[in-house]
ZAMARGU-4260 file (C-alpha; in steps of 0.2 Angstrom, whole numbers, plus 5000, padded with zeros to 4 digits):
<rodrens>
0) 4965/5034/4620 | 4972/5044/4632 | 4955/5043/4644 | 4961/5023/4644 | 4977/5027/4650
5) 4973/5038/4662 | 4957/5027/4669 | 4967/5012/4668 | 4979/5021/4680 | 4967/5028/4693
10) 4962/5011/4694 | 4980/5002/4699 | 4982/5017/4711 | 4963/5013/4717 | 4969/4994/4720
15) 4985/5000/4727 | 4976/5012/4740 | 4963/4998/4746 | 4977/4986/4748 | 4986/4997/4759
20) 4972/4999/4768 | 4967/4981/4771 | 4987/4980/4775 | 4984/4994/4788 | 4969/4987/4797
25) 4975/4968/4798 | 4994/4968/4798 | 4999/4986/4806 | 4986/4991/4815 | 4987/4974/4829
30) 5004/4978/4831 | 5002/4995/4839 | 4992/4989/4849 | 5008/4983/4863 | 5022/4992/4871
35) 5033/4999/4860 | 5050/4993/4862 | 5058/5010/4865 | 5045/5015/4878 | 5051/5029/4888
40) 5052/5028/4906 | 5038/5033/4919 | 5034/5044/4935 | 5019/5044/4946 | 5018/5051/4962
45) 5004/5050/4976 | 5000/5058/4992 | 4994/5052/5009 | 4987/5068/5019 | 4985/5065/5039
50) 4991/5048/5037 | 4998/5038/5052 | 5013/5027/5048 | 5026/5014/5055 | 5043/5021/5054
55) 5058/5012/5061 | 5076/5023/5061 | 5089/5015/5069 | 5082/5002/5078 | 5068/5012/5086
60) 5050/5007/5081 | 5038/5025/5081 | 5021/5029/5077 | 5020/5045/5067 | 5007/5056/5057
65) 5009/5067/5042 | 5009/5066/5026 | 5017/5054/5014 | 5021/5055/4998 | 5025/5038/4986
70) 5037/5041/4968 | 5035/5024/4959 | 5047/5024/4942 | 5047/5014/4928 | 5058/5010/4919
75) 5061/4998/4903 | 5077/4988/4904 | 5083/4986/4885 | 5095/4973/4887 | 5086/4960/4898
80) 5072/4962/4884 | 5085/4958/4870 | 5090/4944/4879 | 5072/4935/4884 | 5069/4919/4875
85) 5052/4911/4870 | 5041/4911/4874 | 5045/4928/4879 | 5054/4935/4865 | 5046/4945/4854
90) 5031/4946/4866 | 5034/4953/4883 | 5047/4965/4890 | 5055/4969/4906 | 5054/4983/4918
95) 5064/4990/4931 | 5052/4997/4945 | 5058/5006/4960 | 5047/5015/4976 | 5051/5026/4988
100) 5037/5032/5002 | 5044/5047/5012 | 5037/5058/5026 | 5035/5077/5017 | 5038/5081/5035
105) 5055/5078/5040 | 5060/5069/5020 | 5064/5055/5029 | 5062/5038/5022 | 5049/5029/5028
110) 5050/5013/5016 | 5057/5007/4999 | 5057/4994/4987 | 5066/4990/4968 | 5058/4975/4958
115) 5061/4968/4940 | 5048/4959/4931 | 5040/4954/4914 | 5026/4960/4907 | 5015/4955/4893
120) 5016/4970/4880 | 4999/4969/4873 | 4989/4965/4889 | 5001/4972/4903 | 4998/4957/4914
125) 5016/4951/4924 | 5024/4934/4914 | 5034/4918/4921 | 5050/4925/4920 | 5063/4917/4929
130) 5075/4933/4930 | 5062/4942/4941 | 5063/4947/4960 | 5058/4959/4973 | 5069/4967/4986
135) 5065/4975/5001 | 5080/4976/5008 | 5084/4960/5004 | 5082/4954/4988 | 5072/4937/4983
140) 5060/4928/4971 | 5043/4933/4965 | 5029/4925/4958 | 5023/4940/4950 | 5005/4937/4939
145) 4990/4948/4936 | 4989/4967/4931 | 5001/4978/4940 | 5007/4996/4933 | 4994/4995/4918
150) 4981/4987/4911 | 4978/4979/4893 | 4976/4988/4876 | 4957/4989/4873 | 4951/4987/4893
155) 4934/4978/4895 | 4920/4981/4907 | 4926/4965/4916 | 4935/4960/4931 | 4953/4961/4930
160) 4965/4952/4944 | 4979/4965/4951 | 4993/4959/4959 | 4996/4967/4976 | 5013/4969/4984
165) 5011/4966/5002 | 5002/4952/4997 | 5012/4945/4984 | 4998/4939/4975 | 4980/4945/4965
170) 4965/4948/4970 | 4949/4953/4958 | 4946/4970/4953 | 4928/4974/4949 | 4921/4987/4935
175) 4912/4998/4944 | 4907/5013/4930 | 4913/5026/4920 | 4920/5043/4926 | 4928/5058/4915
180) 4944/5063/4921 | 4953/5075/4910 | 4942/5075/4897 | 4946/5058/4896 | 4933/5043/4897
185) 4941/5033/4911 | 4934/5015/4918 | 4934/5013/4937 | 4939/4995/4944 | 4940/4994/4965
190) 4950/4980/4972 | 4944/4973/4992 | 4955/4967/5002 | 4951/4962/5020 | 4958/4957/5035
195) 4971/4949/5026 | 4986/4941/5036 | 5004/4947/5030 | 5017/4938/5031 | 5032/4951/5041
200) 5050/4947/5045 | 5054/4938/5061 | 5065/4951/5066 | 5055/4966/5062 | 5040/4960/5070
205) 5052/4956/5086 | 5056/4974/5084 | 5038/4981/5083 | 5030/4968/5097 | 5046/4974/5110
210) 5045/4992/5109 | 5025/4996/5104 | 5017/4980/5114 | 5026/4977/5127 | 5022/4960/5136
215) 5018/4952/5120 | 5027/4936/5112 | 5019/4937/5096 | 5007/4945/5086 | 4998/4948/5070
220) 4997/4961/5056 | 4982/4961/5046 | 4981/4970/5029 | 4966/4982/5023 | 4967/4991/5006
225) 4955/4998/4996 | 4963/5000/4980 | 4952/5012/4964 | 4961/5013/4946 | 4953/5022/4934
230) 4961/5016/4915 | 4959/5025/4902 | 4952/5008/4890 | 4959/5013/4873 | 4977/5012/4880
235) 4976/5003/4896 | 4985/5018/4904 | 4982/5020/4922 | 4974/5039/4923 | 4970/5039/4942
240) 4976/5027/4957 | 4970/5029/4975 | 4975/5015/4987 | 4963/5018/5005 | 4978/5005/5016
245) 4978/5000/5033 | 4988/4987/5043 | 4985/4986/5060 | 4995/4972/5073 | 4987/4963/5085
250) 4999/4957/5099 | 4991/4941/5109 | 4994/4954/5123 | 4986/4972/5124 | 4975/4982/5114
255) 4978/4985/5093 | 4990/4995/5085 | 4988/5003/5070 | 5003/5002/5058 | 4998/5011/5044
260) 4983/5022/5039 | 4987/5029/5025 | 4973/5036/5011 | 4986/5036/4996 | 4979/5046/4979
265) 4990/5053/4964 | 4995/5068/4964 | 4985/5083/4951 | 5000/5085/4941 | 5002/5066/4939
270) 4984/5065/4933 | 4986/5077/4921 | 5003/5070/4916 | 4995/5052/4913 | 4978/5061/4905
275) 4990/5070/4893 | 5000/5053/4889 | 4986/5044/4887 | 4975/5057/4873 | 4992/5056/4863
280) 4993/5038/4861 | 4976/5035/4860 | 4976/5050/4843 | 4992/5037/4836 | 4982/5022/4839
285) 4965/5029/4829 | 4978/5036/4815 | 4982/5018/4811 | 4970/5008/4814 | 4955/5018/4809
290) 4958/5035/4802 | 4969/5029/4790 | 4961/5013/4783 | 4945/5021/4782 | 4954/5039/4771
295) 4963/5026/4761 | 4948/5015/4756 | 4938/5029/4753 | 4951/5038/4740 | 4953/5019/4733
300) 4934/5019/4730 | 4934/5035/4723 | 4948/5033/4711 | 4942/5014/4704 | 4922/5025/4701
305) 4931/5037/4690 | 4946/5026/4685 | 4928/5014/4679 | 4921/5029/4671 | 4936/5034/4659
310) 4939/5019/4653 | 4922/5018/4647 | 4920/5034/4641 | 4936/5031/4630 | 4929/5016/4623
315) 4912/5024/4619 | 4925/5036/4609 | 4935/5025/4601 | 4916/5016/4596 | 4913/5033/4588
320) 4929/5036/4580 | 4928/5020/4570 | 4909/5023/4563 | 4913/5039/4555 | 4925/5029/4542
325) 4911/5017/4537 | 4898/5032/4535 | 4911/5040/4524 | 4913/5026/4512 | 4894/5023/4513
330) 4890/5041/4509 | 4903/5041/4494 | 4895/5025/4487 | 4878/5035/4487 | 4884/5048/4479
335) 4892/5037/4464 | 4876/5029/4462 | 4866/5044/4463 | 4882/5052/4448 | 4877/5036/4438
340) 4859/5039/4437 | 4863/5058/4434 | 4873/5052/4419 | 4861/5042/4410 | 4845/5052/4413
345) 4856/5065/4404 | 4860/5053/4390 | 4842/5045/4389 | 4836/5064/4389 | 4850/5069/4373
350) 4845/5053/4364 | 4826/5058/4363 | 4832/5074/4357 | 4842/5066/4344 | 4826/5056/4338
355) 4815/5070/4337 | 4826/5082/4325 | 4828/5065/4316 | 4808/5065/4312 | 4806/5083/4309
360) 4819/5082/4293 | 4810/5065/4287 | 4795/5076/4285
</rodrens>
């Protein structure tokens, strides 16, 4: 009885286990896979060596050389979240991003921007949002679209379109291979862009054209940038970013002048922060949606083979348990039957007796 009761048990806990398992693999485990609502804000940090830059203080447009260094920061903006509607709500949320590039020189400021947008919390790719803009010292609209600060949960060998800011639009980001950085698997995509025109402020340009080509009335700044991500694919997190940028202006009097030349690369310590980042979430993601399935179909399988195995062995038991009466009475019949025939050999035995004296005295 009591082999029922416990198999009977190690099965429901069997059941139990390989629903929570199922659960686990087809309920929890794609909604880990996105942004987390309370997602802490971000740093990264890259360094230009020997770059030449455009810096204008005070009216007065200068070519300079040093180095620069870039501090982009992330940072998830609760409220505007709460208060998207669909088809938003519940599937994107919004970030506050902010960059400041300064000469490690003289800490001056050489250029700064502040932007807020939507992003897609399971891809990363920027959403219509009618709440985002872009200011660079004046603030307006932005089509944003593409990949921008991240890539998507579960990155493909594939060609990804990334959203450039000078351009304000995307342009195709090839796979190129696979690189370890960090101990980390990491997939390479390079972006080209070439000899693009950009689109530069009347007045700024006006500044530039009077005081570094003089002569000219107008001119043209062209864009070159040859931007390598390297995304860790489990997460989508960005690991590595170098950006190889070059604008140059070309008045329609006099020679070329080069604007920017700039090879930008994150720092070490930003590399290591992100490769850190990246090899915790990734351990939380295979907890959920592999390591823990898998354990808990396993230990259901394992209880429902033994819970199977005492339940039979108690009905093999309780089998037994009830033969042993019927032999009992059938061994108690035998041995009346076998009393009986006892009995009356004895009496046929006495009787014979009885009959022989009987003669003997007739004699």
């Amino acid at each position: 009885m009591r082999s029922r009761v416990l198999g009977a048990t190690l099965l429901a806990l069997g059941v139990v286990a390989l629903i929570f398992a199922g659960g686990l693999a087809f309920v929890v485990a794609p909604t880990v896979k996105q942004l987390p609502y309370n997602m802490k804000a971000t740093q990264s940090v890259a360094e230009a060596p020997n770059a030449t830059f455009l810096q204008i203080t005070n009216g007065v447009a200068k070519v300079n050389t040093g180095t620069l260094r870039s501090t982009v920061n992330v940072t998830p903006d609760a409220k505007a979240t709460a208060d998207l509607e669909k088809p938003l709500d519940g599937k994107a949320m919004v970030w506050l991003v902010g960059q400041e590039v300064v000469n490690t020189g003289s800490t001056e400021l050489v250029s700064a921007y502040s932007t807020a947008l939507a992003v897609d919390r399971k891809s990363g790719a920027a959403q219509q949002w009618d709440g985002q803009w872009l200011d660079t010292g004046n603030r307006e609209s932005v089509n944003y679209s593409g990949q921008i600060y991240k890539f998507p949960f579960g990155t493909e060998k594939k060609t990804y379109p990334i959203f450039d800011r000078d351009l304000l639009g995307t342009r195709p980001a090839n796979f190129v291979k696979t690189e370890q950085i960090e101990g980390l698997e990491t997939y390479q995509f390079t972006q080209e862009i070439r000899n693009e025109k950009l689109v530069v402020p009347a007045d700024r340009l006006s500044v530039v054209l009077s005081q570094l080509a003089p002569g000219a009335k107008s001119g043209v700044v062209t864009y070159d940038n040859t931007r390598t991500v390297w995304v860790e694919p489990t997460t989508g997190q960005f690991i590595k970013v170098q950006e190889l940028q070059k604008k140059t202006l070309t008045p329609d009097v006099g020679q070329p002048v080069v604007l920017l030349d700039a090879p930008f690369v994150y720092t070490d310590d930003t590399i290591r922060s992100a490769a850190e980042t990246a090899k915790e979430n990734r351990q939380k993601l295979a907890l959920v949606t592999m390591w823990a399935p898998i354990g808990l179909s396993v230990l259901g399988a394992i209880l429902l083979i033994v819970g199977i195995m005492l339940v039979a062995r108690g009905r093999r038991q309780m089998a037994a348990a009830a033969a042993v009466p019927a032999q009992r009475r059938g061994g108690a019949r035998h041995s009346a039957a076998a009393q009986e025939e006892s009995d009356r050999s004895s009496s046929d035995t006495s009787d014979s007796a009885k009959a022989g004296k009987s003669g003997s005295t007739a004699d």
